[in-house]
N, C-alpha and C positions, 0 to 999 in steps of 0.2 A: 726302256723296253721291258715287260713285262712276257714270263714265262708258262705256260700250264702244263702242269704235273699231274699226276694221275695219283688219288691216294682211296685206301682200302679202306673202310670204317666196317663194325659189326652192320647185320642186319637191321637191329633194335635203334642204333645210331641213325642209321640212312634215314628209318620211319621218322625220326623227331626232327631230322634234319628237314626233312621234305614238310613235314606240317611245319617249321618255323622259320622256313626260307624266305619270307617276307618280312619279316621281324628283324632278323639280322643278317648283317655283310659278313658270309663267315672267311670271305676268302683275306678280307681284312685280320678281323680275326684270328685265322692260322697265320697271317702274315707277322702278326704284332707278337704270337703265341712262340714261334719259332725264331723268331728275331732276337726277341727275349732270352730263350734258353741258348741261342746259340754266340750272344753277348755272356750270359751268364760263363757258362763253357772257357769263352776267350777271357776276361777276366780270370777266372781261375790258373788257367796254363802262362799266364803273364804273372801272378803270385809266384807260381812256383818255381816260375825262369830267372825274376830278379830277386836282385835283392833291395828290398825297401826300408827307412826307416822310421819309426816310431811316428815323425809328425805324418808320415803319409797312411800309413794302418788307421791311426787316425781320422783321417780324413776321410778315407774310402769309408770306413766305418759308419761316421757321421750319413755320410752320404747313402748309404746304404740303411739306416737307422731311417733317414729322412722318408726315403722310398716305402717303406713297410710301413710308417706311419701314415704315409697317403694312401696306401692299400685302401688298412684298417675306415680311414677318413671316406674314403668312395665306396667301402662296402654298405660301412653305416647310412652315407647318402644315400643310397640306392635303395637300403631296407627301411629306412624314415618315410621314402615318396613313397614305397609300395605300400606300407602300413597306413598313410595319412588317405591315400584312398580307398580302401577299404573300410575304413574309421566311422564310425559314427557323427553327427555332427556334435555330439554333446563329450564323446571322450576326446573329440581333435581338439574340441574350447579348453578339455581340463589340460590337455600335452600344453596347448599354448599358454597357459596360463599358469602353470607349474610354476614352482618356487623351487629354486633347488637342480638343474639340469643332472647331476649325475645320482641325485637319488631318488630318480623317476624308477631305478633299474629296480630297488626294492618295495617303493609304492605297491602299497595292496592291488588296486588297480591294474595295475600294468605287470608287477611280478612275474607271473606265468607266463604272459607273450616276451619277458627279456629273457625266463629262462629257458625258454623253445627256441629261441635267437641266441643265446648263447651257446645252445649244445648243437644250433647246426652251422655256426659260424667255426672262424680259427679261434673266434675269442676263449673258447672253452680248453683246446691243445696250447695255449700261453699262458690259463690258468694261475700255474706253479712257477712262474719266471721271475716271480720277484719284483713285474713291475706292472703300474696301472698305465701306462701310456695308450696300450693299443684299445684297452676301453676307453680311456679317453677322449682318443681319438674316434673311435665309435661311434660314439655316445654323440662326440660334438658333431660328426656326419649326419647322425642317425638325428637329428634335432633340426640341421641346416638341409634336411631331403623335407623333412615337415611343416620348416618354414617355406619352402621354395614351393608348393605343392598348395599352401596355405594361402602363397603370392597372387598364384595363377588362379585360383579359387574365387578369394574375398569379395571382389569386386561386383562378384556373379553371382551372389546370395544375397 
């Protein structure tokens, strides 16, 4: 049985809400948004009530590592298929054709559109962390949103 709640958003919210209410299920949305943080929440007060040891910190760890890398991996998809329509046909040939998938980022060509991608993604706040995963993981969303996009295309040109 599902429930309806009543929730307050600003003015400027409601607007964007109302012109994209065909686009998306946002009650999914808050549903998946809140579920989330309220998982989130219950994990933590379960940390600090037991006591765990080493192989399970671990574990959760992993597990939680795993998760943020699938963020990273679906943000990228999502920014490859938006970029791959936009694209020209001639710079989608050089993405598909690249040599090299992770040094697409510094290619002359493309430089500038990864560094506008990087300062408005998280990829830019992990920066300094010491590790290339979440670009990697990016990077390889950001590739498999342009092939899948490339998929639905090919047949049609």
């Amino acid at each position: 049985m599902t429930q309806k709640i009543t929730l307050s958003v600003p003015d400027l919210l409601h607007e964007k809400l109302k012109a994209w209410r065909t686009s998306f299920n946002f009650s999914k949305m808050f549903q998946e948004a809140v579920t989330d943080a309220i998982q989130r929440k219950e994990e933590l007060q379960k940390r600090f009530s037991e006591d765990f040891d080493i192989h399970e910190i671990v574990k959760r760890l992993k597990q939680e590592k795993l998760i943020w890398e699938k963020q990273f991996h679906k943000k990228g998809k999502a920014e490859g298929f938006r970029w791959a329509k936009a694209a020209h046909y001639k710079d989608l040939l050089y993405v598909l054709k690249f040599d090299g998938t992770y040094q697409l980022i510094s290619d002359p060509k493309m430089n500038q559109y990864f560094e506008q991608i990087y300062q408005s993604t998280d990829l830019a706040k992990y920066a300094d962390s010491g590790t290339v995963d979440h670009e990697q993981m990016f990077m390889d969303g950001w590739f498999k949103g342009v092939l899948d996009f490339w998929h639905q295309v090919k047949e049609k040109l």
